[in-house]
N, C-alpha and C positions, 0 to 999 in steps of 0.2 A: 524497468522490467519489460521484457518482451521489446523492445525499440524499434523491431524491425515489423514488428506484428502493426505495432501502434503507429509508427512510420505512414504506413502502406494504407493503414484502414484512414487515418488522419486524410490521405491525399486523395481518396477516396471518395469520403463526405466533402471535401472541397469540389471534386470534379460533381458532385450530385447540387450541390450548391449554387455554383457556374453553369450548369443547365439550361438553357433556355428553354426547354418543353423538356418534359417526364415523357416517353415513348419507348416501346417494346427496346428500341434498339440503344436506349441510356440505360435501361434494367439490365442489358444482357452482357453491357459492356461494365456493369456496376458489380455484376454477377461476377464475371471472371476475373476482376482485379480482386474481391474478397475469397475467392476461390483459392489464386494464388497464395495472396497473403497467409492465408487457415494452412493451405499443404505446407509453407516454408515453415510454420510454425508446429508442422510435424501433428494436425489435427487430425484424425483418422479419417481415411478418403469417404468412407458410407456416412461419416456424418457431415463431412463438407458437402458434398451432392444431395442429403437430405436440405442443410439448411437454404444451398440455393436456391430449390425447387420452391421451397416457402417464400424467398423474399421474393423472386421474380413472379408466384402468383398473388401474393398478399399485395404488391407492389403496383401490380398492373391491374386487380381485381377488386381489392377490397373498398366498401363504400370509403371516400372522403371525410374527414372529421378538419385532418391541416389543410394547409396548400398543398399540392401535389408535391413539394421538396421535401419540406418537415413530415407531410406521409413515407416516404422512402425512407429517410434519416430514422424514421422513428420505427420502423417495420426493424430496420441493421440492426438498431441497438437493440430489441426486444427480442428477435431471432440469435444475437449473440448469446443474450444472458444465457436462452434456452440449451445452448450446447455446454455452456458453462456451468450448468446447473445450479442447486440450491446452495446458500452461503446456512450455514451451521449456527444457531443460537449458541452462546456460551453464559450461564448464567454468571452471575456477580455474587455468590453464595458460597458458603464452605462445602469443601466438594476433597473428594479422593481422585486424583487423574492418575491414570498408568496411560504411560507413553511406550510407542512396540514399535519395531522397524528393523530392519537389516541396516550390517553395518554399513558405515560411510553415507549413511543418508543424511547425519547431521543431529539426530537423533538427541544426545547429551548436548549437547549448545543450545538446541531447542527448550530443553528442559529449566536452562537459565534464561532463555528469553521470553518461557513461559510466564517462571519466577517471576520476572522483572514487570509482566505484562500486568499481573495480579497486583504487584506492588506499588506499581501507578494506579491504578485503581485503589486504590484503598485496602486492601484487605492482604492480611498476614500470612505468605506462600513458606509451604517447607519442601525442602527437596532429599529424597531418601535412592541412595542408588544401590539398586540389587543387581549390579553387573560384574560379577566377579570371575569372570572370564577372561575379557581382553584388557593387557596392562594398562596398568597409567589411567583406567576408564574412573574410577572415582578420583584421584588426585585431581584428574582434566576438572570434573564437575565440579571441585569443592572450591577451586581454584576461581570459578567463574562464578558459583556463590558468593565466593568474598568480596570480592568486587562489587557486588551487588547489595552485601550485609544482607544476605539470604541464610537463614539457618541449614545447616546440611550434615545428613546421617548416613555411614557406612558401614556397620555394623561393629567398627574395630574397638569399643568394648566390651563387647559378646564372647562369651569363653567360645574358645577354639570350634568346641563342639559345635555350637551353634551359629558359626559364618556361613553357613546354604544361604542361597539365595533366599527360600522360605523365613529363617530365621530372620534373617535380617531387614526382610519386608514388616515382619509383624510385630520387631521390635521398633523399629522407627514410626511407623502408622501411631503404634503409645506412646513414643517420645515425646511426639507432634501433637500428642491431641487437643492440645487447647489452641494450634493453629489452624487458620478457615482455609486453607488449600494447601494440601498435601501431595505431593507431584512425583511418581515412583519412578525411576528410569529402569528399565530391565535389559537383561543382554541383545543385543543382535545377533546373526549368523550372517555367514557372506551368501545363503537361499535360503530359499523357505526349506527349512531341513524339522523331520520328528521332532525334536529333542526340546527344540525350541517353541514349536507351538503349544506343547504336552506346561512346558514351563509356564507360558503365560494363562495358561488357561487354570493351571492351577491358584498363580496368584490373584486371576481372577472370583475364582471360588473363595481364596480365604480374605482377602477385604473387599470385595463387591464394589469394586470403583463406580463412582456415577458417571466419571467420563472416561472411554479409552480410545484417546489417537493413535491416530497411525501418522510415522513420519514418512514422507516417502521424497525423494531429490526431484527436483525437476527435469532433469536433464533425464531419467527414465525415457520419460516421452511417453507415448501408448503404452508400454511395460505396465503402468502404474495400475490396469485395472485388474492386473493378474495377482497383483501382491495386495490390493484391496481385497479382493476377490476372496483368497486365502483367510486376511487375518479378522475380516470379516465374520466367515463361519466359524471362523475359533474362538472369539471371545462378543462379535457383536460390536462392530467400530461405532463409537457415537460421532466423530469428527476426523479429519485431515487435518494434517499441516504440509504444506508442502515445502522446503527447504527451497534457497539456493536460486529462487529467480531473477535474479538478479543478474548472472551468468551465464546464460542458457539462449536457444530459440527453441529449445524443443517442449517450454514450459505451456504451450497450448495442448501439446497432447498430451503431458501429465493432469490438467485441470478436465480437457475433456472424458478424458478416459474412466476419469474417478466419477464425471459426471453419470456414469452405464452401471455406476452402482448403486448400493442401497445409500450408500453415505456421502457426503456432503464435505464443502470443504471447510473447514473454521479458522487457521490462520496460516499466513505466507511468512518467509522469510525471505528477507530483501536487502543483505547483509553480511558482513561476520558479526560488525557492533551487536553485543545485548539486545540495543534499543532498537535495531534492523528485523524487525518485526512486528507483523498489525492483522489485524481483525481483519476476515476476508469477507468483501460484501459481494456478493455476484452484478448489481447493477452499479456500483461506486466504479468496482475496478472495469468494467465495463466504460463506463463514463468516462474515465482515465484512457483508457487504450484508443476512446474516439476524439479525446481533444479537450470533452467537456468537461472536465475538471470535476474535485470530489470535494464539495465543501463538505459535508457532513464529517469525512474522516479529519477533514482541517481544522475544524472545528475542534475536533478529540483532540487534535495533535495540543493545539492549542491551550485546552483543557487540562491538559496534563504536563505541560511545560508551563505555565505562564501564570503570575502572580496578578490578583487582581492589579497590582501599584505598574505593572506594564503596559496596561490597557488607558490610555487617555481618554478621560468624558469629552474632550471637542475634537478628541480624531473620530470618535464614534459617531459624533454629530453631524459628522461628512468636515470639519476642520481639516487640513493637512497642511504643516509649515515642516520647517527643513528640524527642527526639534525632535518633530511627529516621526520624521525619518527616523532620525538619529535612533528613537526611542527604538522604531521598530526592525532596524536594525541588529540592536540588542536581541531585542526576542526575538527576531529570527536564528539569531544564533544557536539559543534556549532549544529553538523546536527543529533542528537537525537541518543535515543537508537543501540546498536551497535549489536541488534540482528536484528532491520528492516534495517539498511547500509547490513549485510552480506547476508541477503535474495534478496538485490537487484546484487549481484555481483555473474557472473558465475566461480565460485569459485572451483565447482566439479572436470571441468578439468583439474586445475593447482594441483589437488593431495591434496585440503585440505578441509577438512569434516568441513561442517559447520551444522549435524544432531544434534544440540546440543540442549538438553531441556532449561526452563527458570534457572534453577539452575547455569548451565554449561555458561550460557552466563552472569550470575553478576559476577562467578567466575572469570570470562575472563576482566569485567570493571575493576575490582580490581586489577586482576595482571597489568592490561595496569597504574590506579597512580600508584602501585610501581614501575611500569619501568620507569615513569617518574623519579623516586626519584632519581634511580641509574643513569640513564640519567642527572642528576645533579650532581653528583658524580665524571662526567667524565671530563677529560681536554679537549678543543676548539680540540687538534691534535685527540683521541679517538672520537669523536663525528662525525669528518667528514672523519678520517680511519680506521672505527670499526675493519679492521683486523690485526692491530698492537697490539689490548689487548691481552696478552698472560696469562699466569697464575698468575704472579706476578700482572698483572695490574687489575687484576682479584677480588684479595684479597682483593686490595686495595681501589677497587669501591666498593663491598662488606660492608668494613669495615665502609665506609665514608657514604653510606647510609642505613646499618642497617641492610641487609637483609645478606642471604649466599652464596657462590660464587655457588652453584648449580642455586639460583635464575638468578647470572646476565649473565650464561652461558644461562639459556633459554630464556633472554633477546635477545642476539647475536643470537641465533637460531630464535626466534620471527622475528629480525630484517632481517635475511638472505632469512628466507619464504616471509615477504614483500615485500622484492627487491625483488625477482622472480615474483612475484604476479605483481607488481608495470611494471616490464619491456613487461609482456606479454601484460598489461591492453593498455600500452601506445606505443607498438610496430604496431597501425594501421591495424592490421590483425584481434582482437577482440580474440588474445590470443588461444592459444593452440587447447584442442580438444575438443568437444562440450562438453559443460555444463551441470555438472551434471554428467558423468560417468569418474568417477575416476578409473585413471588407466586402462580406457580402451583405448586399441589400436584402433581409430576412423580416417579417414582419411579426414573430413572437418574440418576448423578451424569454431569458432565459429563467426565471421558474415559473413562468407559466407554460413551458415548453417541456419543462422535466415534469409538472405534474402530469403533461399528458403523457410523459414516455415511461412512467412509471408500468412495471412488469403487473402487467393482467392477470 
């Protein structure tokens, strides 16, 4: 998401990095590369010239606590959050959500990847659509329910009389009642038009939702604080979601924009899959756009994909043989694309580039089944003492599965960068040197570096 944002701000903190002296003239030059970066991402100009003015005086002004580098890095990332504003609590509790937005924002997909969101968590989501406007709009939801084994209500055995939208809100809320999240989807309009806000506001009145998002697309851009703005004063938005980052550069000025209002944002979509959606943290996703990786949300991912029987007690001991691979392999499977796993891992400072376009990163799924292949190839003694293969053993794995011994030699290299990776991840310290500057000489490890960058 954002690649070009993240790109830019990434090469950024490398040039703040490679610095030899912190001086007016590195701030000013540090200044208008994050300048750029914020306007291409379509940030609104009064807030990009506000945040400059803070980093270039916080930068050059404010007392030392780091080195003069880790001061500047840390000033970026805490002046970002701030344009980004507040990330939105979502409790884990039985709750009513009505979901509002105009059409084409993504609005009904949201509402099953809400579903789906609740459903890894633990607790029992139902989805009720009062959209009886625009065709095909419940078939679409119920369709994407099933999929999911979500229960889902459209009022269709309600006598005639009572298919309104009202009807069919208040019959499904008693459907549902013994289920803990309840998730209404309501019509859209192609503007903010009467009819429709007069609508939600009433269904607001007759089940008192504890939560009501607003979906709004990223690709808006600044638009985004007009239509908050609006549905806001209609019903009292407790959360955002923003659809559809995934596709966009204009998804900086949707986040900031929403930032200028009372509300906050609670989840992105990052996707079409169900499961292309996550909890919006304002310093995690922060952290991601500078390089340094998100474990906390890795961790979730983790948690919600992964059987205790995946996790090895002597890979966790800092152990890693070509087995451990193999294993984790698999679960990476489990926990989705392996370009958002490497976005959440501070990767930079262990020396390995993960700048890699969408091309670079199918390339990478692809060699990872054929290292399986050769990985089957091996005997039980190679698998759990990869540095016994020698040349001959070499050939041999080669031969047996298909590929050329150049291949299963950057298997053993793949596998050696792991175990580095794997002992620093699991060595307690949060690994090497801050995230994100490869091969820079740094002198905090990286969480003692995010404790101090944590939002004041």
């Amino acid at each position: 998401m954002l690649d070009k944002l993240s790109s830019s701000l990434k090469e950024t903190i490398r040039k703040i990095a490679k610095a030899k002296r912190i001086d007016k003239q590195t701030v000013d030059e540090l200044v208008r590369d994050i300048q750029r970066a914020l306007i291409q991402a379509d940030v609104k100009i009064s807030l990009v010239k506000e945040i400059s003015g803070r980093i270039r005086e916080r930068s050059l002004k404010e007392k030392l606590v780091l080195n003069p580098r880790e001061h500047v890095i840390k000033v970026v990332y805490e002046e970002l959050i701030n344009i980004i504003g507040r990330s939105v609590e979502v409790p884990l509790t039985a709750q009513r959500i009505m979901m509002v937005g105009l059409h084409g924002t993504g609005k009904t997909s949201s509402c099953a990847k809400l579903a789906r969101y609740y459903q890894k968590k633990g607790l029992k989501p139902a989805v009720i659509c009062a959209d009886v406007y625009r065709p095909a709009a419940a078939e679409q939801l119920r369709q994407l329910c099933e999929k999911i084994g979500v229960p889902f209500y459209d009022g269709a055995n309600l006598p005639e009389r009572e298919k309104g939208v009202m009807g069919i809100v208040s019959a499904g809320v008693k459907e549902f009642e013994k289920y803990d999240v309840k998730i209404i989807d309501t019509a859209g309009r192609h503007a903010l038009e009467k009819d429709m806000i007069k609508e939600i506001e009433d269904i607001k009145r007759a089940i008192n939702p504890e939560q009501r998002f607003l979906i709004l697309d990223a690709s808006i851009g600044q638009q985004a604080s007009v239509q908050a703005h609006a549905f806001d004063d209609a019903i009292g938005i407790t959360g955002i979601i923003i659809t559809k980052m995934d596709g966009t550069a204009k998804g900086g000025g949707a986040l900031s924009a929403v930032a200028e209002t009372n509300s906050g944002v609670a989840f992105i979509g990052t996707g079409e899959k169900t499961d292309d959606f996550e909890r919006f943290e304002s310093d995690g996703f922060i952290s991601r756009l500078l390089g340094m990786g998100d474990i906390k949300a890795l961790i979730e991912t983790a948690e919600e994909s992964l059987k205790p029987e995946d996790v090895d007690a002597d890979f966790m001991k800092g152990k890693f043989t070509l087995k451990d691979l193999y294993k984790q392999l698999e679960a990476m499977k489990k926990m989705g694309p392996l370009k958002k796993l490497m976005e959440m891992l501070p990767l930079g400072g262990l020396g390995l580039d993960i700048n890699l376009d969408d091309t670079m990163y199918q390339v990478t799924e692809d060699k990872l089944k054929r290292y399986k292949v050769m990985m089957d190839s091996m005997t039980e003694e190679e698998l759990t003492e990869p540095k016994i293969i020698d040349g001959s053993r070499t050939k041999r794995i080669a031969r047996g599965s298909g590929t050329i011994t150049a291949e299963v030699n950057e298997l053993i290299k793949y596998h050696r960068m792991m175990q580095k990776m794997m002992k620093s991840l699991t060595s307690g310290r949060g690994g090497g040197k801050i995230p994100g500057m490869k091969g820079m000489k740094m002198s905090m490890p990286v969480g003692k570096m995010m404790k101090k960058m944590k939002r004041p």
